[in-house]
N, C-alpha and C positions, 0 to 999 in steps of 0.2 A: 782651370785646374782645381781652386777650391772649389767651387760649389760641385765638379764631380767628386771628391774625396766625400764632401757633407752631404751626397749621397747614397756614395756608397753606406758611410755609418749610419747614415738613416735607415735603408734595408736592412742593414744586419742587426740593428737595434730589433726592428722591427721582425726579423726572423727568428732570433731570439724569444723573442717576447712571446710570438705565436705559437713557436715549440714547447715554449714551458706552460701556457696553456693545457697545451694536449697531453701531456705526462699523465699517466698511471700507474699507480700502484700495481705491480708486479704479482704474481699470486706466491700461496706459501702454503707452506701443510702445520699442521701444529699435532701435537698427542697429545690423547688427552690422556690420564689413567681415570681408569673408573674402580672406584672406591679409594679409601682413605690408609687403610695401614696392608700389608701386606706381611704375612709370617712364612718362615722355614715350610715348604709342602704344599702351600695354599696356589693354586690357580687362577690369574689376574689375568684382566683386559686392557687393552689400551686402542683406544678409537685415533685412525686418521683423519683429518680433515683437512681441506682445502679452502684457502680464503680467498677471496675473489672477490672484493668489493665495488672496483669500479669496470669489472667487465661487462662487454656487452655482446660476447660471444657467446655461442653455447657451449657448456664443457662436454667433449665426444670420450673421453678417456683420461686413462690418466695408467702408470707401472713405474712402480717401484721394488729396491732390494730391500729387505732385513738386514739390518750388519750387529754384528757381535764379534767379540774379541775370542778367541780361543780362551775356555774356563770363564766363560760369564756367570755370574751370580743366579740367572733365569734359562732356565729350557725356553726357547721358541717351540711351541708346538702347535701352531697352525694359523689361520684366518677365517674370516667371512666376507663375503665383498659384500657393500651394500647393496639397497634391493633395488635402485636403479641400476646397476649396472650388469653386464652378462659378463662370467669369468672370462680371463683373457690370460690367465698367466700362465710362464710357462712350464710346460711340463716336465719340461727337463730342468729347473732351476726349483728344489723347495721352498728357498727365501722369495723367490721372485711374485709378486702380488698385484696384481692389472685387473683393470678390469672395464669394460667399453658403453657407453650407452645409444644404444640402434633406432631409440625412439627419435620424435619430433618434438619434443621440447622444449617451451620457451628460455631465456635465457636464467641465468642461475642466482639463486639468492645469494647473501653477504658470505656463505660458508658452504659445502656441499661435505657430507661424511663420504670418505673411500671406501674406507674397509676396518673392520674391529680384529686386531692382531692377539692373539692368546698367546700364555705364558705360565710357564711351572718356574717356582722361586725354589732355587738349591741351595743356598748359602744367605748365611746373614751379611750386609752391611752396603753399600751404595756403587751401582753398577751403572753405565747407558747404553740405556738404548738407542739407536740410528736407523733412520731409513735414507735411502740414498737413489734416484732418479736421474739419470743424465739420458737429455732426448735421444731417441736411438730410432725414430721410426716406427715401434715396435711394440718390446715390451718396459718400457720405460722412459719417463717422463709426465707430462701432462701436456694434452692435446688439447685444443678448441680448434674452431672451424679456421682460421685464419692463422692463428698463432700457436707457438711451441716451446715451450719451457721447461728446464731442469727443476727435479725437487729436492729438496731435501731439509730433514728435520732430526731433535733429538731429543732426550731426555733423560734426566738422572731418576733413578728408581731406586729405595731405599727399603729394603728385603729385613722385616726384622728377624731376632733369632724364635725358633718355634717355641708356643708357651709352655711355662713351666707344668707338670700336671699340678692337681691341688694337693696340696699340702697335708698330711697323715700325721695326726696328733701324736707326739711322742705320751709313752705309757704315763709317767711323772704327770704330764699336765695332765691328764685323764681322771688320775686320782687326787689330784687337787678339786677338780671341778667336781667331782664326786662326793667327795669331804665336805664342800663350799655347800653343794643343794641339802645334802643330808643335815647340816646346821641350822639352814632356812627352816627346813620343814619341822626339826625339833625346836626353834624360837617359836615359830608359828603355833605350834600344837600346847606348847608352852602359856603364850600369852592369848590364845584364844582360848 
C-alpha cells in the first residue's frame, strides 16, 4: 500500500514537472502609436502587432474589432493590412479588420505586424483605444495551423489641444522697437 501511494506521487511529480516544461508563452498584440505628440486635426497611425515568441506554428490569420466608446476623442477612419497578408475582413462590419496569409511560409519571427489602423484627433485630452478578437472561426481572433486564440489589446492616446497660431505683435511693442533701432542707429552715427 505505501510503495503504490510513493508511486503514485512519483508520476504526478513527474507529470508535473514535464508539463511545466512545455509551457508557452501565449501570443498578444501590442499598438504601437507612431509618432510622438498628436494635435486637435492631425491624422495619426497606430500599428498592430502580434507577438509570438515561442511559437512554432505558422501564423495563417488573424481579425479583430475597433472598439471606441460613443464621443471618442479620435475618428477611426480606416486600415491597411499588412503586405503579407490578403484582406479578409468583413464587409459588412467597418471596425471589423482581418486579414489571412495563403502563402507557404516558414514559421514566424518574435513579432509579426497585422495591420496599421488610422485615426483623425477631434478633441483635446486622453482617450483609448481597443481592439478586441474573440475566436469565431472567421472573422476574428488569431489562427495558426494547429491552434486558436482570442486577442485583444489597448492603449491610452493623448490628443493635445490644436496650436495656438503665432502670435501678432501688439501696435505699443512695435513702436518701442522702433524707438529702440532708431536710437542704435543715431548712437552709431554719433560715435562713428
Amino acid at each position: 500500500m505505501k510503495s503504490t501511494f510513493l508511486r503514485f506521487v512519483f508520476l504526478a511529480g513527474m507529470l508535473v514537472l514535464s508539463s511545466a516544461s512545455n509551457v508557452r508563452a501565449l501570443p498578444y498584440t501590442t499598438l504601437d502609436l507612431q509618432g510622438s505628440t498628436i494635435n486637435v486635426g492631425d491624422t495619426f497611425f497606430v500599428q498592430v502587432e502580434l507577438n509570438h515568441d515561442d511559437c512554432t506554428e505558422r501564423l495563417l490569420g488573424f481579425g479583430f474589432n475597433v472598439m471606441q466608446e460613443a464621443g471618442s476623442l479620435f475618428g477611426y477612419s480606416g486600415y491597411t493590412i499588412a503586405d503579407r497578408f490578403d484582406d479578409f475582413s468583413n464587409p459588412e462590419n467597418d471596425r471589423n479588420v482581418a486579414g489571412f496569409d495563403f502563402s507557404e511560409t516558414a514559421p514566424d519571427q518574435a513579432s509579426t505586424l497585422l495591420a496599421t489602423l488610422q485615426f483623425t484627433a477631434l478633441a483635446p485630452g486622453t482617450d483609448t483605444l481597443s481592439i478586441l478578437g474573440f475566436y469565431d472561426n472567421y472573422f476574428s481572433g488569431v489562427y495558426y495551423e494547429i491552434s486558436s486564440f482570442d486577442i485583444s489589446s489597448s492603449l491610452d492616446i493623448t490628443i493635445n489641444p490644436a496650436g495656438d497660431p503665432a502670435p501678432v505683435p501688439e501696435p505699443a511693442t512695435m513702436l518701442l522697437l522702433g524707438s529702440g533701432l532708431l536710437g542704435l542707429a543715431f548712437f552709431r552715427r554719433k560715435v562713428g
